[in-house]
C-alpha positions in Angstrom: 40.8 -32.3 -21.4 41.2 -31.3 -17.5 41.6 -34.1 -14.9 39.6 -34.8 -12.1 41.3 -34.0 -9.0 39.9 -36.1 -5.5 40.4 -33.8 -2.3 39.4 -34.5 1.2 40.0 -33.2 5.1 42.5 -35.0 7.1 40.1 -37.3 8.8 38.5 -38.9 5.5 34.6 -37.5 6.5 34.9 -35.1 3.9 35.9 -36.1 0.3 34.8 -33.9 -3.5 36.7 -33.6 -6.5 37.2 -30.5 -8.8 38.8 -30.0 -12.4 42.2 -29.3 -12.8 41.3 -25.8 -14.1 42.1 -23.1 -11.8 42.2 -19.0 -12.5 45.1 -18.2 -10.1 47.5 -20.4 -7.6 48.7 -18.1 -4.5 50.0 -18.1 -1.4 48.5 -15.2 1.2 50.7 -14.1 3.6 47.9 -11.7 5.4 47.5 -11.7 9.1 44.0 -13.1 8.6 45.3 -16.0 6.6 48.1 -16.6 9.1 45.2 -16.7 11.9 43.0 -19.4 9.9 46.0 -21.2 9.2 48.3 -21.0 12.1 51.1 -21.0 9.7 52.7 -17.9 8.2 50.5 -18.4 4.8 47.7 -19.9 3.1 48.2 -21.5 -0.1 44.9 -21.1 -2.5 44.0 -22.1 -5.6 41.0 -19.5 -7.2 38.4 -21.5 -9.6 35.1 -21.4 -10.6 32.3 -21.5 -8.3 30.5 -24.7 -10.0 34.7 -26.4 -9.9 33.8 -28.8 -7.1 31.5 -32.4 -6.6 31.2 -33.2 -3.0 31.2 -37.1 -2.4 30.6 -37.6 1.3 30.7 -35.6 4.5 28.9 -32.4 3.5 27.0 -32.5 7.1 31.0 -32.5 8.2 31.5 -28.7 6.5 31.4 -26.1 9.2 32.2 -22.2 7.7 33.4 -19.5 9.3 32.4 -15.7 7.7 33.8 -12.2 9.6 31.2 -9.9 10.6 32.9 -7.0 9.3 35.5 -8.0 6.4 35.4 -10.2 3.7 36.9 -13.6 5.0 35.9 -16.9 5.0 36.8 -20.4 5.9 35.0 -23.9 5.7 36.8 -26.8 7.7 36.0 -30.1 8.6 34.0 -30.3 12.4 35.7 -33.9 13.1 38.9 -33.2 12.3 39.5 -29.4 11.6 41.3 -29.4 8.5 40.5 -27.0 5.8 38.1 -27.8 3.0 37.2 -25.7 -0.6 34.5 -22.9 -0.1 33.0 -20.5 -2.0 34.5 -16.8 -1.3 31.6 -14.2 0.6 31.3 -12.3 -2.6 30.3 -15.2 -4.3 32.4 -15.2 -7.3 34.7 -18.0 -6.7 35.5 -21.2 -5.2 38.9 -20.9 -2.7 40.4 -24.7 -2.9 43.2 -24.8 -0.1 46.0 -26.3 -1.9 46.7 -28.9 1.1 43.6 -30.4 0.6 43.6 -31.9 -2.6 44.6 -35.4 -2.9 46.2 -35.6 -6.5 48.9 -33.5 -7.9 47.8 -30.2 -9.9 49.0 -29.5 -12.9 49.3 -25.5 -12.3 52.4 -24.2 -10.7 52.2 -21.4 -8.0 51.7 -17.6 -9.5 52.8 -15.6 -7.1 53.5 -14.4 -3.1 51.0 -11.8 -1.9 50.2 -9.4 0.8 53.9 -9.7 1.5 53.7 -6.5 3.2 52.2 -8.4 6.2 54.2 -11.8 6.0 55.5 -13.0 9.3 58.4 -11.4 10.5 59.7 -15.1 10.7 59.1 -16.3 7.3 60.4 -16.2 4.0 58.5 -15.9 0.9 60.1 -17.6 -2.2 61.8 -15.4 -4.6 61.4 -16.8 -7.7 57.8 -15.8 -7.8 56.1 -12.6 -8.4 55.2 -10.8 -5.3 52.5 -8.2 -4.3 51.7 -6.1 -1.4 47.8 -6.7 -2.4 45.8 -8.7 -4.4 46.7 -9.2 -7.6 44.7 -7.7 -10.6 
């Protein structure tokens, strides 16, 4: 049986839960996820698009979508911080790793787009890395 996992922004405005059952655990080191972020990655855990029960704050959730590529990024209007959202294909639900409140139970996969990491950073070794997505 999967836990229930509670999640919420920094302020408290926003709060959902999802099942601990996620397809993939990374960290993006792209230059668009070092832009939404302001950090030199993003980590994301990849689930099902029907993974998530919002409790409060839903009027909170503001998302940003680029015009021209395939990015996305829901946050919290109070506070900022970065809250789950489903992809702009559609196909899954993107559950940034910092804003879950409970420990998961999956451990991270893997490093990718390392090709465009910051050139101050260092990506962990132990993991698998990729200059793409991964298959």
């Amino acid at each position: 049986m999967n836990n229930k996992l509670a999640g919420s922004c920094f302020c408290g405005e926003i709060t959902f839960e999802v099942v601990d059952s996620f397809k993939a655990f990374y960290q993006c080191h792209c230059h668009q996820c070092q832009k939404l972020t302001g950090t030199a990655f993003a980590s994301n855990l990849i689930t099902d698009t029907v993974n998530i029960k919002w409790i409060t704050g839903l009027d909170f959730i503001s998302t940003y979508e680029h015009p021209q590529r395939s990015f996305s990024k829901a946050f919290c209007k109070s506070c900022g911080a970065a809250v789950p959202f489903i992809n702009k294909s559609k196909t899954s639900l993107i559950v940034p790793a910092g804003s879950l409140d409970t420990s998961i139970t999956m451990a991270l996969e893997a490093n990718i787009f390392v090709s465009e990491k910051a050139c101050w950073s260092t990506a962990d070794s132990a993991i698998k890395h990729y200059s793409h997505y991964p298959e």
